[in-house]
ROSE-4610 file (N, C-alpha, C; in Angstrom, 1 decimal, always signed):
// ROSE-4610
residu = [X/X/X/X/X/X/X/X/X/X/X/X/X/X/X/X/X/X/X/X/X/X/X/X/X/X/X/X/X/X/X/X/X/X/X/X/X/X/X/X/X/X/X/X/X/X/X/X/X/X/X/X/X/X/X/X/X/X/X/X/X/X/X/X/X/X/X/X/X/X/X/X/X/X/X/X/X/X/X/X/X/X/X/X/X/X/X/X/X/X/X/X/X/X/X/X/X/X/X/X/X/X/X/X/X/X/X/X/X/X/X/X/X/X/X/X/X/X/X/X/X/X/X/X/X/X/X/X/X/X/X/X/X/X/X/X/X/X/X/X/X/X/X/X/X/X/X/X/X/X/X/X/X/X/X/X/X/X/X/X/X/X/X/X/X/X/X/X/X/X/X/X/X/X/X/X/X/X/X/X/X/X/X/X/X/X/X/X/X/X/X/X/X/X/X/X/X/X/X/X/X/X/X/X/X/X/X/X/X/X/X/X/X/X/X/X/X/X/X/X/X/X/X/X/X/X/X/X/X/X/X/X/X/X/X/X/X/X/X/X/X/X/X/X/X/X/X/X/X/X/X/X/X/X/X/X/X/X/X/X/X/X/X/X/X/X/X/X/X/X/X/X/X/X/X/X/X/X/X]
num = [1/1/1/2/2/2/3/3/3/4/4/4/5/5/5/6/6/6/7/7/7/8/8/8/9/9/9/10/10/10/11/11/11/12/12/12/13/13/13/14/14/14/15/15/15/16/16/16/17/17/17/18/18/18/19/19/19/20/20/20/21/21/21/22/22/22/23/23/23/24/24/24/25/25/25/26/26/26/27/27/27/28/28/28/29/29/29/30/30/30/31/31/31/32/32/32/33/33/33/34/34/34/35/35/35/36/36/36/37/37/37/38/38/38/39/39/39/40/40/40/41/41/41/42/42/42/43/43/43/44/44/44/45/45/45/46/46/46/47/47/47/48/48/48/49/49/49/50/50/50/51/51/51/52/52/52/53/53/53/54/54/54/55/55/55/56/56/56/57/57/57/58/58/58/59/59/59/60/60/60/61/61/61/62/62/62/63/63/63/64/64/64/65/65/65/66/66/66/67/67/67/68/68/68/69/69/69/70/70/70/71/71/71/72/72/72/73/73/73/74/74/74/75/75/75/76/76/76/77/77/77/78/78/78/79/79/79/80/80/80/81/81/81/82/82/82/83/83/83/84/84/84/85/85/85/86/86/86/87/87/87/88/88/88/89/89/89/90/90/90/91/91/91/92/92/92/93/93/93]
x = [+109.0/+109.0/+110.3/+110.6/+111.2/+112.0/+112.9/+113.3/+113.5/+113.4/+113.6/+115.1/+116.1/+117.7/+117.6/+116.7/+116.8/+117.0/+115.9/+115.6/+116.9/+117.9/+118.6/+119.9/+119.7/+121.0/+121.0/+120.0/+119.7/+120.0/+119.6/+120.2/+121.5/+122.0/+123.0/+124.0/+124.0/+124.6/+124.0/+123.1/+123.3/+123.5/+123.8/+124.4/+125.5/+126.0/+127.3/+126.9/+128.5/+128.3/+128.2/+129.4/+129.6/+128.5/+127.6/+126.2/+125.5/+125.4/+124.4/+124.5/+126.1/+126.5/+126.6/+126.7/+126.4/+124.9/+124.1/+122.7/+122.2/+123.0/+122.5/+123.0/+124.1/+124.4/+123.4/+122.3/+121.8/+120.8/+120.2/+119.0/+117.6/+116.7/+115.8/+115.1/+115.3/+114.8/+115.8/+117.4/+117.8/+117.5/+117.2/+116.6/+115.3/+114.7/+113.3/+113.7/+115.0/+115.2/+115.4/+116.7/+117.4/+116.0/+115.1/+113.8/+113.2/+112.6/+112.3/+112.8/+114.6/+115.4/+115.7/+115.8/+115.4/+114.0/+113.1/+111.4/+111.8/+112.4/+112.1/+113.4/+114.1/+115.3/+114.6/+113.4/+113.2/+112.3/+111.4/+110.5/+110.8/+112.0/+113.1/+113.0/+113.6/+114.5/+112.9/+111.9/+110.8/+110.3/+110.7/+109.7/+111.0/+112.0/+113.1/+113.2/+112.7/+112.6/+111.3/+109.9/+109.0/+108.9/+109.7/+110.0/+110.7/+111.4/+112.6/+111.4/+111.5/+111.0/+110.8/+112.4/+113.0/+112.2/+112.3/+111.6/+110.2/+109.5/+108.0/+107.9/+108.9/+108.3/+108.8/+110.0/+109.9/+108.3/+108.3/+107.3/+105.8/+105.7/+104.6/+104.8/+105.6/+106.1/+106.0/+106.4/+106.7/+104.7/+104.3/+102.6/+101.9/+102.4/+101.6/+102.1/+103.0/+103.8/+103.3/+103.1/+103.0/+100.9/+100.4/+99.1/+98.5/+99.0/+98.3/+98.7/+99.4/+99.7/+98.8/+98.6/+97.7/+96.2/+95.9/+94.4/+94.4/+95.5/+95.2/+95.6/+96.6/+96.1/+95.3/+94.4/+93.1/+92.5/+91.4/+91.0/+91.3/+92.3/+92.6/+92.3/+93.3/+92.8/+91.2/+90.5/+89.1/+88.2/+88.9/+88.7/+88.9/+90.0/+90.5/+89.6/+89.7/+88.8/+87.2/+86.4/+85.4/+85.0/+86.3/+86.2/+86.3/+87.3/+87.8/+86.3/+85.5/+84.3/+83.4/+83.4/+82.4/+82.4/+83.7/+84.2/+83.9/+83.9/+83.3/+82.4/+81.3/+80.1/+79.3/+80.1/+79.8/+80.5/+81.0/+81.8/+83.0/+83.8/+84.8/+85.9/+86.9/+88.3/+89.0]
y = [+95.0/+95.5/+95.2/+94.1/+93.9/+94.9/+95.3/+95.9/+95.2/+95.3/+95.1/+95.2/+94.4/+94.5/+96.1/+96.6/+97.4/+98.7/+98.4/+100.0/+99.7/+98.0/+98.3/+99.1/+99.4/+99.7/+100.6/+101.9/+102.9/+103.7/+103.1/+103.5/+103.8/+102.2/+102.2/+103.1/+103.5/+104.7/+105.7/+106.6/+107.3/+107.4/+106.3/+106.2/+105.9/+105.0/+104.4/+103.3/+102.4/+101.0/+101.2/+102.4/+102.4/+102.8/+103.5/+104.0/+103.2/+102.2/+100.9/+100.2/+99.8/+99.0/+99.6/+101.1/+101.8/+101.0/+101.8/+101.5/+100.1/+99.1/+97.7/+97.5/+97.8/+97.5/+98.4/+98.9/+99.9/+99.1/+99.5/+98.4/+98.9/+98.2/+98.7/+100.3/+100.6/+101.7/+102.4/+102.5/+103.7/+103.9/+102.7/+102.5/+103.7/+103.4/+104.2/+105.7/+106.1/+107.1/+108.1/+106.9/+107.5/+107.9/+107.5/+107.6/+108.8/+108.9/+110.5/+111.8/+111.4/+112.6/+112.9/+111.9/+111.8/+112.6/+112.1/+112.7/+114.4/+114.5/+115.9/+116.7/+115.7/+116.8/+117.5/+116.2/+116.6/+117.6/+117.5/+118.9/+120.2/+120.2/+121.4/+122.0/+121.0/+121.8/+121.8/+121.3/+121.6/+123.2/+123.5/+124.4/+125.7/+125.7/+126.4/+126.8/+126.1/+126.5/+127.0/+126.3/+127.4/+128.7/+129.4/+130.6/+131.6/+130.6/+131.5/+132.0/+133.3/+134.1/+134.3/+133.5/+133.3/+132.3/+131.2/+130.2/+130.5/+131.1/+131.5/+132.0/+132.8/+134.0/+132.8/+131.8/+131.2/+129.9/+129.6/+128.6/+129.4/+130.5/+131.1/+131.9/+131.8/+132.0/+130.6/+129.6/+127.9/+127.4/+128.0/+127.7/+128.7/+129.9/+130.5/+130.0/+130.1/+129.1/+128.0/+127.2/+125.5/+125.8/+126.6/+126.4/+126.4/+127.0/+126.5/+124.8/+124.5/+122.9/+121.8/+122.3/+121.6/+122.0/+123.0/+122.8/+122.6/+122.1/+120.7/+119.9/+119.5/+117.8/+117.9/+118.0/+118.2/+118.2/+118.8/+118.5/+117.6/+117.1/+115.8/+114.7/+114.5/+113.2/+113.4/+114.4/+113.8/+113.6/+113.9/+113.6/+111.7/+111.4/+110.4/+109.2/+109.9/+108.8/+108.5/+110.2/+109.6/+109.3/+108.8/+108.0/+107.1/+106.3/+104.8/+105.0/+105.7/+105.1/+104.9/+105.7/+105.6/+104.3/+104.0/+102.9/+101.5/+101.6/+100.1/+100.1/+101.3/+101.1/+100.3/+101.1/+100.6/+98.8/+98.1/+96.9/+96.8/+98.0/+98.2/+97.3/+97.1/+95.7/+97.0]
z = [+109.2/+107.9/+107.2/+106.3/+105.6/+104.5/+104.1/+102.8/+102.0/+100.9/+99.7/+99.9/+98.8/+98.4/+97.9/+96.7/+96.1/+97.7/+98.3/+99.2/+100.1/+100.3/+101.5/+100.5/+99.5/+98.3/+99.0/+98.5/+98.8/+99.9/+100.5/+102.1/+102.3/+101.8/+102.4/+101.6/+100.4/+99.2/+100.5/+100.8/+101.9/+103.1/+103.7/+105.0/+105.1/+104.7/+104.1/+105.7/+105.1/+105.7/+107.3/+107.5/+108.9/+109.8/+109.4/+109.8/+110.3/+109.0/+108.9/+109.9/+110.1/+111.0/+112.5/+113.1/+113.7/+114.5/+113.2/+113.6/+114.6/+113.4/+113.5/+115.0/+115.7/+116.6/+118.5/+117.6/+119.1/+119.6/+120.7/+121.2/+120.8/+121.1/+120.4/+120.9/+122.4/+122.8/+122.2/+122.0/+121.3/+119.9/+119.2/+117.6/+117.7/+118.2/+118.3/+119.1/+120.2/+120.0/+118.8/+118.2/+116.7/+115.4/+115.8/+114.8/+115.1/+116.2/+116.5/+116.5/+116.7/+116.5/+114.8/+114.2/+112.7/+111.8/+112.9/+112.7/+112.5/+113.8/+114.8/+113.6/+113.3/+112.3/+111.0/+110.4/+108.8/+108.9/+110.3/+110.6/+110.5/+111.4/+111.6/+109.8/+109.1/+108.4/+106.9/+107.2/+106.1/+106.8/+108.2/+108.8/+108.3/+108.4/+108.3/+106.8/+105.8/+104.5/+104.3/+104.9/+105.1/+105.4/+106.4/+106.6/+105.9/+104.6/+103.9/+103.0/+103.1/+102.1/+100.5/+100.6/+99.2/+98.6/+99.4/+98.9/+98.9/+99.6/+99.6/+97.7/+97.8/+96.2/+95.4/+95.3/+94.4/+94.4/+95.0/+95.4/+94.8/+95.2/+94.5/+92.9/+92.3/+91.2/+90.4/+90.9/+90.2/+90.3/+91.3/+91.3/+89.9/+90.2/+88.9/+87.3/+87.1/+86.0/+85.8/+86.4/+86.0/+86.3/+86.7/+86.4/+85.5/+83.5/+82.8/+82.4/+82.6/+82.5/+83.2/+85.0/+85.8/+84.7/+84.7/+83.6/+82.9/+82.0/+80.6/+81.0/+81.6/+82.3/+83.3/+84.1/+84.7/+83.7/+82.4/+81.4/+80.7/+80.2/+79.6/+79.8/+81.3/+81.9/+82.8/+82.7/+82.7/+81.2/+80.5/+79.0/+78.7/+79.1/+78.8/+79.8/+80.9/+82.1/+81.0/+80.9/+80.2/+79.1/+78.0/+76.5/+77.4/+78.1/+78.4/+79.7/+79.7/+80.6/+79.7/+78.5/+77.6/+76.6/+76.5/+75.9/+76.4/+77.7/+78.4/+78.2/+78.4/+78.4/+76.8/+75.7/+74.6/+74.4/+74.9/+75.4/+74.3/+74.6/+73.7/+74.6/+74.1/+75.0/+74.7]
């Protein structure tokens, strides 16, 4: 898998060079270590903010808020899907 220039930018703005260079120098079974302990880190810390309470009440506070928005865009864009369906059908361009 290839990167892109743009995605190796990116990276490398958060890893910085010495990382990169770090990396580039491991073999391939510790590459694929460095991948799982990476895996095993972002789990940790999604499961660790799952638990925060705080974030629970905000999280269900940001869901009740933003639900009348989800049901006018849900209504809209099935509005919009069926003019531009209705529109082919009449052989509108």
């Amino acid at each position: 898998m290839a990167l892109s220039d743009k995605k190796l930018d990116k990276i490398e703005k958060a890893l910085g060079k010495e990382t990169m260079a770090d990396l580039e120098s491991l073999s391939e079974e510790l590459l694929k270590d460095h991948t799982v302990v990476a895996e095993f880190s972002i789990k940790n810390a999604i499961a660790e903010l799952e638990a925060n309470l705080k974030y629970q009440e905000l999280k269900e506070s940001l869901k009740a808020l933003s639900a009348g928005l989800r049901e006018v865009k849900k209504r809209q864009n099935s509005i919009i899907q069926y003019c531009l369906s209705l529109l082919e059908d009449k052989g509108a361009k």
